[in-house]
N, C-alpha and C positions, 0 to 999 in steps of 0.2 A: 332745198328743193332743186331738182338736177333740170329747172328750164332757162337752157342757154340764149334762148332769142324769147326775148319779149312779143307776144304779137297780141294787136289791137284788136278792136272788135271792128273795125274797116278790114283790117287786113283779113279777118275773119269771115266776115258778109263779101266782100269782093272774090275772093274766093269761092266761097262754096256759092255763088249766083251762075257759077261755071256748070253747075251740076241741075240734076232733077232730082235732090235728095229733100227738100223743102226748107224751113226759113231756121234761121241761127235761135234756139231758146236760149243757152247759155254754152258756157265754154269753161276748164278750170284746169291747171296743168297738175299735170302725173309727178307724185313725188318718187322717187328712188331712181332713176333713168340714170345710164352710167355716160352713154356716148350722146345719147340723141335727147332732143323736145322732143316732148310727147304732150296732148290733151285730150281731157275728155271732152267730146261735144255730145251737146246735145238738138235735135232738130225736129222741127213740127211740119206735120205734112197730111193733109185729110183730120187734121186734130188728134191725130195721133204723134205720139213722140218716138223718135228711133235715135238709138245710140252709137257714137260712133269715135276713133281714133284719129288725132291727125300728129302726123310723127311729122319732124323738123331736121334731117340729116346735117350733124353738124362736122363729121370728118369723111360724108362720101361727096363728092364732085357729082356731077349730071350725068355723066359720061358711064359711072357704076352702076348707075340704076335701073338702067334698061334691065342686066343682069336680074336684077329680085323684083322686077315687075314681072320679069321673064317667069324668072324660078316660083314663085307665089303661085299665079294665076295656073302654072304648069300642075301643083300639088296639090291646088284645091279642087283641079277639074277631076285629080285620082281621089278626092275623099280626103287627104289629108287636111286637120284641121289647122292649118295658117290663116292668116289673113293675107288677103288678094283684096289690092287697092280696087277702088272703085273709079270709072272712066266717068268723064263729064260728058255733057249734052255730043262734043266729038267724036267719041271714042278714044280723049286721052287722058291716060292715069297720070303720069308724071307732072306737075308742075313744080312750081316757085314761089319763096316768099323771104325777103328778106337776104335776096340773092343764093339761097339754099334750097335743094331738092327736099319737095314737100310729098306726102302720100293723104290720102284721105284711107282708111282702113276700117271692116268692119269693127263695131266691142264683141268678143266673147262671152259667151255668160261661162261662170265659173268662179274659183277663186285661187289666191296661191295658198301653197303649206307654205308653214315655217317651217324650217332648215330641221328645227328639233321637235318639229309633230309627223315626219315623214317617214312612211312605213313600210313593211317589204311589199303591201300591196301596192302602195304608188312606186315602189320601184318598179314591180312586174310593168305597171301598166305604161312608164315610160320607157320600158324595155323593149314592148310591143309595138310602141308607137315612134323608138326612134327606127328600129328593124323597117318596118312598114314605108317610114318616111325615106330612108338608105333606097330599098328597093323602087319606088316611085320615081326614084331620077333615074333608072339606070339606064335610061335609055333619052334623059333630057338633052337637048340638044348646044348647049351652051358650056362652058369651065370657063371657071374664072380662080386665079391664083389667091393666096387668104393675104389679105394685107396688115395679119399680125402674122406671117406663119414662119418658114424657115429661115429664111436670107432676113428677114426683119429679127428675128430673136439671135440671127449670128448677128448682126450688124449692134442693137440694142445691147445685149450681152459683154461687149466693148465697151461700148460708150458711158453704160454704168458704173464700169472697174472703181473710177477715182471715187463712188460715191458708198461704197461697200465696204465691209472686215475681207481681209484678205481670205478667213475661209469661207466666207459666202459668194466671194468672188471667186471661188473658186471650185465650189459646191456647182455656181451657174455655169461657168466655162467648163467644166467636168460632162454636165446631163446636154450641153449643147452638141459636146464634141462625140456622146455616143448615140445621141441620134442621130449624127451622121455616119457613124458607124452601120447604124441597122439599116439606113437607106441602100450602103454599098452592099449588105447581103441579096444571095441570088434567089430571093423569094418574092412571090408573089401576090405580095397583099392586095386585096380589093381594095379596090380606090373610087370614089365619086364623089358626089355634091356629100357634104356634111352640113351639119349645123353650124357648128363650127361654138359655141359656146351656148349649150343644151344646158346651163343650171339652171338651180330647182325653182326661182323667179322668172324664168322664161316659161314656165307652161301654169296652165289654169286647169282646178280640177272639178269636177260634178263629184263629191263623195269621194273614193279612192282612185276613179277613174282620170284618165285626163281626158279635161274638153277643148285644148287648145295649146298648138303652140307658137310662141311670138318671139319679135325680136331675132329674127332669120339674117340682119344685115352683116352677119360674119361668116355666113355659107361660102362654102368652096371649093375646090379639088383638092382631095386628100384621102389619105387612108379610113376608110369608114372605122376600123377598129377606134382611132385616136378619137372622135366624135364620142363611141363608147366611155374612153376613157375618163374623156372630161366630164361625163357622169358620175359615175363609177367616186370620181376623186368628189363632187360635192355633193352627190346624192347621197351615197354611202359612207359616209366619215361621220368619227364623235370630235364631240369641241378639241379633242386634243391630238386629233391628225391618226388617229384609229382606225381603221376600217371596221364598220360592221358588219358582219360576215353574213349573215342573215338577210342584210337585206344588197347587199351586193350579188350573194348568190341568186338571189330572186330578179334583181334587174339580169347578169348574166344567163340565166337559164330563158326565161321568155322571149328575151334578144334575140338567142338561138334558135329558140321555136321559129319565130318567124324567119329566121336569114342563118342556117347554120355556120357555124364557123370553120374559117379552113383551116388545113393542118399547119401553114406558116402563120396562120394568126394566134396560134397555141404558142406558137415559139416568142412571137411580137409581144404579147399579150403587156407581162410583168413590163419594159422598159416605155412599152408606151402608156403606162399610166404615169413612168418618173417624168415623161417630155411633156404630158399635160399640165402636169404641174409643176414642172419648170416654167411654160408658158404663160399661165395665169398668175405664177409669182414673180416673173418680170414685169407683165406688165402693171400689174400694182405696186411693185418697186419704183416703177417710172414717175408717179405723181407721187409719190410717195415721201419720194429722195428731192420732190421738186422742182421736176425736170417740166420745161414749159411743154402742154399738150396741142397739137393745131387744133383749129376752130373752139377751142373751149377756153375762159378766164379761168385762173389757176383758184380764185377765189371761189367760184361757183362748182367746182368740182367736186364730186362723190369720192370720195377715197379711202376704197377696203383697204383692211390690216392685208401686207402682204405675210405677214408672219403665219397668217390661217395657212395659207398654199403652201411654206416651206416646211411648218411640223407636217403636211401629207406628204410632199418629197421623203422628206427624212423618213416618216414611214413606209413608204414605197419599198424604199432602199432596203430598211432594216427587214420587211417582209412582206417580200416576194407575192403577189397572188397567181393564180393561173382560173383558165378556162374551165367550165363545166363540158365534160366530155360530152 
C-alpha cells in the first residue's frame, strides 16, 4: 500500500478542528497511490456523514502548492470536475503534517475502469473532458514548469546509461534527442496548463461518462497535444503495446469537437506520442533500476513494469498514428 507518512488519529482530529467540516468518524489509507499519501476520511456533522480526501505530498515542497490550490479552485469555479481543497475556519487551504504539504479534498462519487474494461465510450468521454479542461485554463493566470518534463528526462536519460542494454540506452537517448528536434521547428503548437499524467486511474466514471478528475499534482506548461498523448498511449493500447484504433479514434475525434486541432499539431501528432512514452518509461525505469526516489522509502514504493511503456514506444515507432481531419 503506497502510504508513505503514517498519520495518527491526533494528527488527524488536530487537523481537521482547523475546519467547520465536523468530527473525525474514521480514516483508512488509499492503496495504489504512486507519489503521494492519500486517505479516505470520513466525518459526522448534523449526524450526517460526509466524505472526504486527505492527500500527503511527498515530493512537492510548500512553496509548489500555492500553484494547484491556484489551478483546482480556478477549474472548479469553470465546472470542471477536480477537486478544490477545502479552506478552514481562515480561509486557508494549505496546511501541514508531518513537515509535508497536506490538502483536505472533496471524495468523488464514481469509480475507476480497469485498463481492459475501457471502451471507445470512456474514451470519447475523456476526450471531451480533457479538451474542456485545455480550454478552462487558457486564460489562468499562473505557469509553472513540469518537474518531470524536458531538462529532467535530458538530465535522468544520462544518469540511467550505466543501468541499461546498450540498446535501450539508446532507444532512450534517440526519442530524447528528437524531441528536441520538434521543439527547434518553426511551429506553433498550443501550449498551456496540462495534466500532465491523465491515465485511466486518474479519472472516476458514473457508467461510461467521467465524473471526476484527480491527482492534478503534475499540471503544467506545455504542449496541450502531449497531455493528449499520454492518453492516447494508456487509454488506448492492448496488453502488447497495440493501439486500438477504435477507441483512440473515438478519444481523438471528440477532443477535437471540443478544441479543434491545428495544422502544426497534424504534423506534431505521431512523435509526440513516442516523447510520452519515452517519459513514463523513464520514469518507471528510475525505481525500477533502483535508483533512490526523494521523499519516498525504496521499500514502500509502487513500481510499474517499465516494459508496459517501451512495447508502446516501439509501437509508436513501428506505426505511425495521425490526427482525425
Amino acid at each position: 500500500m503506497a502510504v508513505y507518512t503514517q498519520l495518527s488519529q491526533n494528527d488527524m482530529t488536530d487537523l481537521l478542528a482547523q475546519f467547520d467540516l465536523g468530527q473525525l468518524v474514521s480514516y483508512k489509507g488509499i492503496e495504489g497511490g504512486i507519489e503521494n499519501t492519500n486517505y479516505f476520511v470520513t466525518l459526522e456533522k448534523n449526524n450526517q456523514h460526509s466524505e472526504y480526501v486527505l492527500t500527503v505530498f511527498e515530493e512537492l515542497g510548500m512553496d509548489d502548492m500555492s500553484f494547484f490550490v491556484e489551478l483546482t479552485t480556478w477549474l472548479a469555479e469553470r465546472e470542471i470536475p477536480v477537486p478544490s481543497p477545502f479552506q478552514d475556519r481562515n480561509g486557508i487551504a494549505l496546511k501541514k503534517l508531518h513537515n509535508r504539504p497536506t490538502l483536505l479534498l472533496p471524495r468523488f462519487s464514481g469509480q475507476h475502469v480497469a485498463q481492459k474494461d475501457l471502451t471507445a465510450e470512456h474514451c470519447a468521454s475523456i476526450g471531451t473532458h480533457l479538451a474542456k479542461f485545455h480550454r478552462a485554463t487558457e486564460n489562468f493566470y499562473l505557469r509553472r514548469q513540469a518537474h518531470r518534463g524536458v531538462f529532467w528526462w535530458r538530465r535522468e536519460s544520462q544518469n540511467i546509461q550505466s543501468h541499461l542494454s546498450k540498446e535501450d540506452g539508446e532507444l532512450l537517448a534517440q526519442e530524447v534527442r528528437l524531441f528536441d528536434e520538434l521543439r527547434e521547428q518553426p511551429w506553433g503548437l498550443p501550449m498551456g496548463i496540462i495534466h500532465g499524467d491523465m491515465f485511466h486511474d486518474n479519472a472516476l466514471f458514473e457508467g461510461n461518462q467521467v465524473s471526476a478528475i484527480i491527482d492534478v499534482y503534475n499540471a503544467a506548461t506545455a504542449f496541450l497535444l502531449f497531455d493528449l498523448a499520454i492518453v492516447a498511449n494508456d487509454w488506448c493500447t492492448l496488453p502488447d503495446g497495440q493501439i486500438d484504433i477504435q477507441r483512440e479514434q473515438a478519444l481523438l475525434k471528440a477532443y477535437n469537437a471540443e478544441r479543434p486541432f491545428t495544422e502544426d499539431e497534424h504534423k506534431a501528432w505521431s512523435q509526440l506520442t513516442r516523447t510520452a512514452a519515452m517519459r513514463f518509461w523513464l520514469s518507471r525505469l528510475i525505481p525500477a533500476c533502483g535508483i533512490e526516489q526523494v521523499g519516498r522509502q525504496s521499500d514502500e514504493m509502487v513500481i510499474k513494469d517499465p516494459d508496459e511503456l517501451k512495447r508502446i514506444l516501439l509501437q509508436r515507432i513501428a506505426n505511425p498514428s495521425s490526427l482525425p481531419s
